[in-house]
N, C-alpha and C positions, 0 to 999 in steps of 0.2 A: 539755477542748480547750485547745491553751495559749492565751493572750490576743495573744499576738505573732503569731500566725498570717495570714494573708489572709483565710482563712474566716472568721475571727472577723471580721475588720475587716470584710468584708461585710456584715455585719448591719446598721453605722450608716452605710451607705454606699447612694446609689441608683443607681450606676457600677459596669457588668459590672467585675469581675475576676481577669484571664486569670494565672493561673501554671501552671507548668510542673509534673510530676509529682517530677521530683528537689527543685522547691521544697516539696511539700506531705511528703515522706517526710526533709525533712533532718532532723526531729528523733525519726526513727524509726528500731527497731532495722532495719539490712540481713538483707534477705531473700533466697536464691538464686534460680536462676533458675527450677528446678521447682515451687516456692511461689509464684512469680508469676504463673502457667499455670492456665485454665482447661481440665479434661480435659470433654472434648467425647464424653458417654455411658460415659465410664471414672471409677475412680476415681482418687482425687487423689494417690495414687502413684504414679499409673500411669506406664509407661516413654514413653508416647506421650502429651504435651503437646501442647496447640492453644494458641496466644496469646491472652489475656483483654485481650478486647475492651474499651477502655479507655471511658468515660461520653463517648456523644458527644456532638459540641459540640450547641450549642444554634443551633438554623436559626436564631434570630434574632440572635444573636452576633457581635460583629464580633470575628475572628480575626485580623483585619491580612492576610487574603486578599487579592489581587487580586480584581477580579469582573467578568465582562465588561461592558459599557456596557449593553446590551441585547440581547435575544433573537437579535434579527437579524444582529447580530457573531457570535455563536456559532453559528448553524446556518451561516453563509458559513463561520464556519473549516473547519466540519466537514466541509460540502461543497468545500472547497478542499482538504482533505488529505484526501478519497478519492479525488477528481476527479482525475485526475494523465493523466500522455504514456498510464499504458497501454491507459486507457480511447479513445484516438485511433491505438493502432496495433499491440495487443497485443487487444482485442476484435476488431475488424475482419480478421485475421489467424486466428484462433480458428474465427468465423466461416466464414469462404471456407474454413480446412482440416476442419471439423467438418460441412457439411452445409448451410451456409447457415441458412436459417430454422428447420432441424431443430437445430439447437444453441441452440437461446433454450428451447428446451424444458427438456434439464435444466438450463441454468444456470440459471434461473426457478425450476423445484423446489428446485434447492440454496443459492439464495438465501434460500428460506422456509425452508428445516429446518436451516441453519447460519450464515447471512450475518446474516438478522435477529436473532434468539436470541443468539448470541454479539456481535454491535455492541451490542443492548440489555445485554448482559451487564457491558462494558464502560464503557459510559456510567455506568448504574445504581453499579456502585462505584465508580467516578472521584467523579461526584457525592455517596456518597452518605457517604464519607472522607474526599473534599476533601485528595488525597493525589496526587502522581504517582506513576510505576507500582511502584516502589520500596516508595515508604511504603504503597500498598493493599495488596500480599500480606504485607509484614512484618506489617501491623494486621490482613490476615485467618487467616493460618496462617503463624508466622516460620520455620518448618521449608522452607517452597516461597519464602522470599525472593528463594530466588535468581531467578525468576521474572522480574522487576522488573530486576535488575543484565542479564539477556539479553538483554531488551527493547530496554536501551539500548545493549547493543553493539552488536544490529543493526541498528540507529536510527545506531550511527556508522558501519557496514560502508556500509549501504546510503545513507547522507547522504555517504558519500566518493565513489563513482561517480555518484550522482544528479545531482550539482552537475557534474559534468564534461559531461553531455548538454544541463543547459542553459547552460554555453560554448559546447558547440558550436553551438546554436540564437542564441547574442548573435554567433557568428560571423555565421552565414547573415543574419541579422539585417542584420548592417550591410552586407554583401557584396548585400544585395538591394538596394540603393539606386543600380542601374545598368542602363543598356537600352543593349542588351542584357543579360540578367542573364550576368553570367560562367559558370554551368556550362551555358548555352544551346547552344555551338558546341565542338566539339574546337577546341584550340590550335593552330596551325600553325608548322610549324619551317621555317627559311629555309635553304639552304645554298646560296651565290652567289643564282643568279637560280634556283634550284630551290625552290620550297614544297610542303612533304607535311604531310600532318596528320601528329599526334604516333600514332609506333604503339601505345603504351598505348591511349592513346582511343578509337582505330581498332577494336579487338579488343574493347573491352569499349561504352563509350559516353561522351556528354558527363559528364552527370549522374553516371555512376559514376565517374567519372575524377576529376571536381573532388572526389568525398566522399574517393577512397582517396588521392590524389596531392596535391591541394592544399590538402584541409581536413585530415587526419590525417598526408599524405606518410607509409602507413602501409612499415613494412618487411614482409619476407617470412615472418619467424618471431617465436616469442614469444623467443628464445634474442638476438636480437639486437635491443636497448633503441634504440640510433640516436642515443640522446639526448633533447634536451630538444626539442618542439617549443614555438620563442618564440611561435606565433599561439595555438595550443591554450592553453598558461602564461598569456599574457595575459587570453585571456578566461575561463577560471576566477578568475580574480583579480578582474574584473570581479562575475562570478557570486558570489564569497563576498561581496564587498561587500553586495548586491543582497543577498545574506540576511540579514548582520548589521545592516544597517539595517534591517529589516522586522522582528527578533525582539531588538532591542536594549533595548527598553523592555517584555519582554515580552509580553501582550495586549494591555498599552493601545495596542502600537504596530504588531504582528502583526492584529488588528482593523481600525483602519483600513484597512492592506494590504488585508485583503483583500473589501472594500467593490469592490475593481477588480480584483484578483488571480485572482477568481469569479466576479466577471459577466462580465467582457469577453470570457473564450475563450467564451461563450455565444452573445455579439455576432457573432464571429467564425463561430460555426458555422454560424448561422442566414445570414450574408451568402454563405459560402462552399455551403450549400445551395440558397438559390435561384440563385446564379450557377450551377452544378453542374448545375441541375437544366434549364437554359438550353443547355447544354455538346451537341453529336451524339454520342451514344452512352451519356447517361448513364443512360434508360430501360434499355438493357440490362445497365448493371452493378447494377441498384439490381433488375432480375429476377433476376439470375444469384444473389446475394444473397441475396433472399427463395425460391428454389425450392427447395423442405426437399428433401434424401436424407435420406428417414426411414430407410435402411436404415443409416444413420451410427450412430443412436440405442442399436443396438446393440453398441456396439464400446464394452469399460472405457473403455479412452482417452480417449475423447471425454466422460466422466461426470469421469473421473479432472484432464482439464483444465479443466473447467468447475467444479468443486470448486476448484483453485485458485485460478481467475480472480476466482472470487466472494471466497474467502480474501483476495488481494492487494489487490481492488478496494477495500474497506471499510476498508483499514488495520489487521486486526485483527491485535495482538499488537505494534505498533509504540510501544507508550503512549503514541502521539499523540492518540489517542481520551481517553482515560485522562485523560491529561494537561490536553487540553480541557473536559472535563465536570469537571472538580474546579475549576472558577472559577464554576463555576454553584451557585445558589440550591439552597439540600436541597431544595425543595419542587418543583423545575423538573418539566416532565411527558416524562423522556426516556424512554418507548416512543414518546409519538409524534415525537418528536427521531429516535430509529430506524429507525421505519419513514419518518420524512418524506427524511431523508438517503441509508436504501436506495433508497426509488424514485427520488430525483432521479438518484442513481450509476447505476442501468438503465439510464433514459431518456437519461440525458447517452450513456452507450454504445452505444443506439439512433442518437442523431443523431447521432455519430461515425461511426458504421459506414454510414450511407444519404451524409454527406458524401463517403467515403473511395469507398464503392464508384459512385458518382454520376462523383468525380474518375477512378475507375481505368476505369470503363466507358468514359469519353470518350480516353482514354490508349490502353483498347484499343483503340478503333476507329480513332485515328490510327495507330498501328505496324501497324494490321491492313492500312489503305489503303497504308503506306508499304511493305510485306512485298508488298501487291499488283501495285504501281508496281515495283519491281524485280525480280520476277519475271515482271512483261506483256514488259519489256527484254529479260530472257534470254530467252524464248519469238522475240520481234521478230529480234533475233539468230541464231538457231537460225533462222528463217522467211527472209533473207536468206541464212545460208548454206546452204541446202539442208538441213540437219539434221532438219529438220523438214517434211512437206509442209504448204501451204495449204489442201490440205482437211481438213486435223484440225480446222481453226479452223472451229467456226458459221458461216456467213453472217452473222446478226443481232450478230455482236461489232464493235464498233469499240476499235480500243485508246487513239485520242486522250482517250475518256467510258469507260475500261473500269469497270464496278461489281463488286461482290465477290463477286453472284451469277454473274456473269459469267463471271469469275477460276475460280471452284469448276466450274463445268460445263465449260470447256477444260480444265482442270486433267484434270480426272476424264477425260474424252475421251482425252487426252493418258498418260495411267497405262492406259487399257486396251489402246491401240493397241501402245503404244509397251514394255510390262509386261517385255520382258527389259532393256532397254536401256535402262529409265528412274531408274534409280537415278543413270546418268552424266551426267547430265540437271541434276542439283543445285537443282530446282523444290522451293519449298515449299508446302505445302498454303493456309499463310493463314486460317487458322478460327478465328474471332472464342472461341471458346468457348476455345478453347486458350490466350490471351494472358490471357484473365479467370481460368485457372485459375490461372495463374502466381501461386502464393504467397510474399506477400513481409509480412515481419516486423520490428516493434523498427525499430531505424535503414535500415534497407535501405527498408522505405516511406516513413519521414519525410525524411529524405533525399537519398534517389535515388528511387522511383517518385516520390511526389509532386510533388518540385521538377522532375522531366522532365516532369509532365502540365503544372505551372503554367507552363513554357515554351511553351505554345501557347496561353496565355490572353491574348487581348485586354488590355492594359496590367500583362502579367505581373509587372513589378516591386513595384506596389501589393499584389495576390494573395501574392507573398512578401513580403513588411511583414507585411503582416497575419497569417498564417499562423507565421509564426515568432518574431510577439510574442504571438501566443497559445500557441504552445510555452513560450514563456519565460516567461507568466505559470500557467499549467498547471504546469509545474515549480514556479515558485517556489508555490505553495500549498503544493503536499506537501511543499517543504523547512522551511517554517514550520514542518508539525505534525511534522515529524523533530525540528528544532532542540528544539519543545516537548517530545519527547519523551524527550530528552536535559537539556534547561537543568530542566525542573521537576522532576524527582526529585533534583537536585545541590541546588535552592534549597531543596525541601523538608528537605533531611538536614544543611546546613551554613549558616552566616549568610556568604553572599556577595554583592556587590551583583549582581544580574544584569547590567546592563551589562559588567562586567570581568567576569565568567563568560560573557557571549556572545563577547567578544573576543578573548577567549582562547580557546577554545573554534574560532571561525571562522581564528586565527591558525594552529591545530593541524593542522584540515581541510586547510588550505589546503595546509600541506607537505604531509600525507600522501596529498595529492592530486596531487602532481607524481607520482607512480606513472602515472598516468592520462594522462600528459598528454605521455609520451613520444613515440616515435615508434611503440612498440609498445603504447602505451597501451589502444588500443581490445580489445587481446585482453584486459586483464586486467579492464576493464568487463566483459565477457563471461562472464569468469571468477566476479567476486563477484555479478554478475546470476544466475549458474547457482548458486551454492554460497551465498555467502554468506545469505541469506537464508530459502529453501525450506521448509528440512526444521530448521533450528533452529525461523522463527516455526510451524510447526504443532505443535511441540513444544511452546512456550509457548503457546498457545491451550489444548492439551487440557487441560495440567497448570490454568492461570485456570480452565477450564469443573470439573476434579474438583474442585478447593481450595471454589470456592463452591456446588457440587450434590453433592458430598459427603465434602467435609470439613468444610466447616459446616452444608450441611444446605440443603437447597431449598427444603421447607416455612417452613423461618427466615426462607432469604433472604425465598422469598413474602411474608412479612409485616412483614419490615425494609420491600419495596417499597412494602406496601400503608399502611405508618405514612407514607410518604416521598409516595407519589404520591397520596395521598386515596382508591386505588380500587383494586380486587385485579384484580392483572391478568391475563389469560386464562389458562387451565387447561395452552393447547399447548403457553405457553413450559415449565411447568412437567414436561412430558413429553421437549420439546426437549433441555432443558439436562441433565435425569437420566438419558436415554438416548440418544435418536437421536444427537443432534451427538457428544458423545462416541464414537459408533460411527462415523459417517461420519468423523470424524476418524482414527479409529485406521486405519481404512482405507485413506483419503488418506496415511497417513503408513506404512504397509507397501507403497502403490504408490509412491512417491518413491524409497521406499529400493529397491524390485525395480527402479526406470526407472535409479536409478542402476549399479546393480551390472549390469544388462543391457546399459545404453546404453555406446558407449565414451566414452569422457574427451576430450572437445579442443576443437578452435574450428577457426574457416575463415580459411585464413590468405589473403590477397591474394599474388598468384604476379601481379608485374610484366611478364613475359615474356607470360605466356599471356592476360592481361588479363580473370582469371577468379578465383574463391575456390576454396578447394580444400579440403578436411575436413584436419588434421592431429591428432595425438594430442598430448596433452600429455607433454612431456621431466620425466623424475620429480621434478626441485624443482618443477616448476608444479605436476604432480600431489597432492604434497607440501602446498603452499602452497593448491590448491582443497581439501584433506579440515583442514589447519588452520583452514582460516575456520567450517568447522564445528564442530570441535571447541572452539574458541576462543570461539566464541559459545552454545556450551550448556555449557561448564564452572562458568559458576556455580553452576549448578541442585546438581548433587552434592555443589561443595563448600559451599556453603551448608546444604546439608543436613546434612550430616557434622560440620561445626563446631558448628550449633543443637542436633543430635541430643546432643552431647558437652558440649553447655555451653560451646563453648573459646570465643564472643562474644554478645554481650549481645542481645537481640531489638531491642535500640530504644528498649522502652515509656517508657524515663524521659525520653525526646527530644521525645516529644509533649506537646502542649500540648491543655490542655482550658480552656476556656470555663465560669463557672458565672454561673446567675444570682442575684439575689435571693430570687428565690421559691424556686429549688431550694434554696439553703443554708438557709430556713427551716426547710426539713421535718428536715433532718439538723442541727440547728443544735444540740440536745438530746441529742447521741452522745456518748459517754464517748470519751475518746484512743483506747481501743483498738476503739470501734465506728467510728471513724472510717478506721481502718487498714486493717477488714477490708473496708470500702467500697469506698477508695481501691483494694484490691488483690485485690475478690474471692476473699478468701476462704475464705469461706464466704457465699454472695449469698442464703442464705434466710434469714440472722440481720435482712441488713438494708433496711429497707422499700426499695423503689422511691421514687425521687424523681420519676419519668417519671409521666404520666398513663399510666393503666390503657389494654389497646387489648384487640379480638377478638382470640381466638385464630387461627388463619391454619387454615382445615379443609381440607384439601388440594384435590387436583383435582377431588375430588369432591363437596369438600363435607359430606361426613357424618360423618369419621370428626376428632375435636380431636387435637390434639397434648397429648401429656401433660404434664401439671406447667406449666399457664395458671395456677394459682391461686397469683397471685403471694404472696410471702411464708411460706406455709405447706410450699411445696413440699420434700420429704427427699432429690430427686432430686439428679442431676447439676447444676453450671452449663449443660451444653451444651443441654438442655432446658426451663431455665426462658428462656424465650424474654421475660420480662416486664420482666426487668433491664435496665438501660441497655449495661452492660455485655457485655449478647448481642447489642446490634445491630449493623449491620454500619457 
């Protein structure tokens, strides 16, 4: 070995030292890039290369990582970037159209046979590469790199509309700091000594008027942009700020964040459900809610949404997860980091959904009384002018005290007597059941139901404070682990200071968020909410789930885990990850693709006139521009593939840095130059000893049957099976 070496100087040295692999091979001949490849159960010509897993670092090695402060920073991140708006109005929605309490059923099952497995899946290699998501598939299989580059497009697809919902929330925010709250009353127009309310308002309502007219002033098409809206502009500008300060310093400053980022919308929930639960009518939304139609249970649909919901809820495939668990300890215990972060994500959407239906129950029973109240009028009317006789009416009714059972028994009276002539009549029924069915979703609840119920709350302005700084900080969490999901695989692959990589970075957003921020903006949120996201990240999930159950091999992983976490972990994930998820996946992603091609293409556009939404198709560049987001966002995959396949770029491996100690360089310290080569570059991994302690071999799910070629050193097998080299872990 030469003497000038670092290895060498190791020896007289009791200071880890870190060099790079292009530093340990500069004085070696260059090698291509299929010689550099371990074949994974093939031979070493083979056409089909797996990347050789480079000697991982050493747990106790300081890598010049980041690392989070402690336990409790990193499980708040984690539950801060799953926890996000949609678990507050994208579950609760879900819900009321799935069956009420009959849709906790399968989203529960498919939580256990894909939510947990796959987040575990996640963690486990984030941690156990100390890579973002980038550098984990290039170090697990460089051929699926592109994995990793998708990740992050849609981490910047979905970080460009994301930010735009919480301007609009710093809007309502500060607009809630008046009492009357401004979308409380339609506006009224003067002409001379004449006042009419605005007919917008009139046709549709307060609440909906202030979101379409004066928070958005949305136009009537996607075809006509309107311009810039200056309040929208500004408060995104706001919002970027608000991130780049929170992920400027990385975790060390992304961590503190979110010490208040993640508890507080908690605060918020629990205030706004015992008020809720205070509220007349909230008993009935919180039954209406919980009374399963089990006959829901049968409809794909309702399996097919709740597979997603669980998919989106967990962040998976955003390499926010990813990205978070690579600041963590190899030794960290994340199954229970997994399951601890799935059930809080449940439960947080538990008490979203009892808050929401608590607030809408009592909403219903107001517009139910106020539906009552002007239809007792047009009865009183009708009874004044003869239209009606005085004996249809009950005796026992008064209409100054009329109640709703009241209302429904004249009602009903009034429909039989009267059954040809009562359609001219223009009486509506009034039935509470029917205002609760009313399904409202995404911004339409957060915005317009909700802020209409919080207008009849006792010191309503407080109620919105509150409510939509916990929007604001609900958003800001999951823009953290977007930002992370983007800034760490850039820091991993290039020497930037992150600071001027966040800056840049939120400078970029920013313009490409004036898109959004139009007058026609809200259609195109709509837009990359529908497309941008979906059907690319279930594609990168499945592809993360085959790359590590099998392309490397699950039995392997099994035992990378069990060197990693001290304890072999159950048998199920083991079934999970090699078949079911995989399967439910492929399934979830043949029904996307059928919802697409069935479904037509478009949005709901605001029609001024009629003071209503109206379905419209999309005009062929929109069309155009929703199937680019997709294709935009999975093109890495192939062409990464296609170049690695061909050799035409390098996998990376000389970029990484390894870690040795002491004690390892001792065992190797007596290698001739060229046993040192074959070390460094596996190639051939049974010439040279393991410098790893010896571990059990990993006996699968069952336990009885070993994996072949444990006996390290001796083994004539493949690399992909000698699972005992440093070299094979994950």
């Amino acid at each position: 070995m030469p003497k000038n070496t670092k290895v060498t100087q190791q020896e007289h040295s009791n200071e880890p030292v870190t060099e790079s692999v292009a530093d340990l091979l500069s004085l070696e001949h260059p090698m291509d890039y299929k010689s550099s490849q371990m074949s994974m159960g093939l031979s070493p010509g083979s056409t089909a290369p797996v990347k050789a897993l480079l000697p991982s670092p050493d747990p106790d090695a300081e890598d010049g990582r980041p690392a989070w402060n402690n336990k409790l920073e990193y499980i708040l991140a984690q539950v801060g970037f799953s926890v996000g708006l949609g678990n507050v109005w994208r579950f609760p929605y879900l819900c009321q159209k799935n069956g009420g309490g009959a849709y906790l059923v399968p989203y529960f099952i498919l939580l256990l046979l894909i939510g947990i497995p796959l987040f575990f899946l996640e963690l486990a290699v984030g941690q156990r590469i100390r890579r973002g998501s980038i550098g984990v598939w290039n170090y697990v299989y460089p051929r699926l790199g592109g994995i990793g580059v998708s990740s992050l497009m849609v981490c910047g697809f979905v970080g460009l509309y994301y930010n735009v919902i919480i301007g609009w929330s710093i809007f309502y925010f500060f607009q809630s700091f008046q009492y009357p709250l401004p979308w409380a009353e339609c506006p009224i127009q003067r002409n001379g000594t004449q006042a009419i309310v605005e007919p917008e308002c009139e046709k549709s309502s307060a609440t909906t008027y202030f979101w379409y007219r004066q928070t958005l002033n949305i136009t009537s098409t996607i075809d006509d942009t309107g311009g810039l809206n200056w309040k929208m502009t500004l408060s995104l500008l706001v919002a970027w700020i608000m991130v780049c300060l929170a992920v400027i310093k990385g975790i060390q400053s992304s961590g503190k964040v979110m010490y208040f980022s993640s508890l507080f919308p908690y605060v918020v929930l629990f205030c706004f459900l015992v008020r809720g639960l205070l509220l007349k009518g909230a008993v009935d939304g919180i039954a209406h809610m919980f009374t399963p139609k089990l006959e829901k249970m049968l409809e794909p649909q309702v399996w097919r949404e709740a597979a997603t919901q669980v998919f989106f809820a967990l962040g998976l495939g955003f390499g926010g997860v990813i990205a978070f668990s690579s600041y963590n300890k190899r030794d960290n215990n994340c199954h229970f980091d997994a399951a601890l972060v799935s059930i809080i994500n449940f439960v947080t959407s538990i008490l979203a959904t009892l808050v929401v239906f608590a607030v809408l129950g009592f909403k219903a029973n107001v517009m139910n009384e106020k539906c009552v109240v002007e239809n007792a009028e047009k009865i009183l009317g009708y009874l004044n002018t003869g239209v009606l006789s005085r004996e249809l009416i009950p005796p026992h009714i008064n209409f100054s005290h009329l109640s709703a059972q009241d209302y429904a028994e004249m009602y009903g009276v009034i429909k039989t007597v009267k059954e040809d002539s009562f359609g001219q009549l223009g009486l509506d029924a009034c039935v509470l059941e029917d205002e609760l069915n009313k399904a409202v979703q995404g911004t339409g609840l957060a915005f317009i139901a909700f802020t209409e119920a919080m207008t009849h709350f006792p010191a309503s302005p407080f109620w919105s404070v509150m409510f939509f700084f916990m929007l604001i900080n609900l958003g800001l969490g999951s823009m953290i682990g977007t930002m992370t999901g983007i800034t760490t695989p850039i820091l991993d692959a290039f020497k930037i200071r992150k600071e001027i990589l966040c800056v840049v970075c939120c400078v970029i957003a920013f313009f490409l968020g004036l898109l959004f921020v139009q007058r026609s903006g809200n259609y195109f949120v709509t837009m990359f909410d529908d497309y941008s996201a979906g059907l690319p990240l279930t594609v990168v999930v499945i592809l993360e789930n085959i790359s590590v159950a099998w392309i490397y091999g699950t039995k392997r992983f099994m035992q990378d885990l069990e060197d990693m976490l001290g304890f072999r972990p159950y048998s199920f994930y083991y079934y999970m990850w090699r078949y079911v998820s995989p399967a439910v996946l492929v399934v979830l992603i043949a029904a996307t693709v059928i919802e697409m091609a069935v479904s037509p293409a478009g949005y709901n556009a605001w029609v001024e006139a009629e003071g209503s939404e109206r379905f419209q198709s999309y005009p062929p560049w929109a069309l155009a521009m929703a199937y680019a987001l997709i294709v935009v966002a999975m093109l890495p995959l192939p062409i990464v593939f296609i170049v690695r396949h061909f050799n035409l770029i390098s996998d990376g491996s000389n970029k990484l840095s390894v870690s040795y100690r002491k004690g390892m360089m001792k065992d190797i310290s007596n290698l001739e130059e060229q046993d040192e080569q074959r070390f460094i570059l596996s190639k051939n991994p049974s010439e040279a000893p393991s410098p790893m302690p010896a571990h059990r071999a990993y006996l699968g799910p069952g336990g009885t049957q070993e994996m072949t070629n444990t006996n390290y050193g001796t083994s004539t097998k493949t690399g992909y099976q000698n699972i005992g080299s440093p070299e094979s872990e994950l």
